[in-house]
C-alpha positions in Angstrom: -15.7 -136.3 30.4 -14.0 -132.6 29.7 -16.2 -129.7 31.7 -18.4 -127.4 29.8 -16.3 -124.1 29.3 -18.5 -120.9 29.3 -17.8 -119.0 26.1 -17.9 -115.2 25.8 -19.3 -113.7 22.9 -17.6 -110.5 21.5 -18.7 -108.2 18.9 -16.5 -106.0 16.8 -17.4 -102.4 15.6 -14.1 -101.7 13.1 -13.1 -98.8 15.0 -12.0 -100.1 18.1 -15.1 -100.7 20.3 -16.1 -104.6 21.8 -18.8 -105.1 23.0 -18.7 -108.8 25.3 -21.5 -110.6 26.7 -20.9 -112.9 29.2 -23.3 -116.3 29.6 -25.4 -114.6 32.6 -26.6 -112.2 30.1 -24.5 -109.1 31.4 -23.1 -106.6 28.9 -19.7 -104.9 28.7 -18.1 -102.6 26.3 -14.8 -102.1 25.8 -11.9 -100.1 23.8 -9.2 -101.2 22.4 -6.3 -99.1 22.2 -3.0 -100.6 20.4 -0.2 -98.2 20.2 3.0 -98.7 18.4 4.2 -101.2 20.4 1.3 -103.0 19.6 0.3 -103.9 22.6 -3.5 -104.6 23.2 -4.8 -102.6 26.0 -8.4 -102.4 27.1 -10.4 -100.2 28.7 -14.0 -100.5 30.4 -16.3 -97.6 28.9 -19.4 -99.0 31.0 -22.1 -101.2 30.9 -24.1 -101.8 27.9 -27.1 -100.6 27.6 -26.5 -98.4 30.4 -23.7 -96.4 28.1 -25.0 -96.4 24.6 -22.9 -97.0 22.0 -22.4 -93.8 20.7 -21.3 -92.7 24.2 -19.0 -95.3 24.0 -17.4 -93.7 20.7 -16.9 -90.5 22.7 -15.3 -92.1 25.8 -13.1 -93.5 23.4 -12.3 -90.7 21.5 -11.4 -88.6 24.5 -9.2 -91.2 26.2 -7.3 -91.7 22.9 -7.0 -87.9 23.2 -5.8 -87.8 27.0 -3.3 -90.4 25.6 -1.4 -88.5 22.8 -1.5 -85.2 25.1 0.4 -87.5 28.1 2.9 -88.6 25.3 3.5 -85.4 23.9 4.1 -84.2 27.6 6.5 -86.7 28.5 8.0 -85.9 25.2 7.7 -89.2 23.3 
């Protein structure tokens, strides 16, 4: 008899955010960042409910920010 898999539940918000919730209950959110090479990258932005989701949008916002400035310094 196959063993019971614990399945993680993940919500979308369309503009980039996850929010997961693991089967003990525990809360994550996450962004999403997918640059040209379109490679999925994540990146923990706290602990739901701990960081709300509009902090989560600002967390986001600035790191896709720090991003493009790091590019533009490199010169790519």
């Amino acid at each position: 008899m196959p063993e019971c898999i614990a399945l993680i539940d993940t919500f979308f918000d369309g503009t980039g955010l996850e929010l997961r919730i693991w089967p003990d209950g525990s809360q994550m959110v996450f962004a999403l960042h997918t640059p040209q090479l379109q490679v999925r990258n994540m990146t923990s932005l706290g602990i739901y409910p701990e960081v709300s989701l509009a902090e989560a949008r600002e967390k986001r916002a600035d790191s896709i920010t720090r991003y493009r400035s790091c590019r533009v310094e490199v010169g790519r």
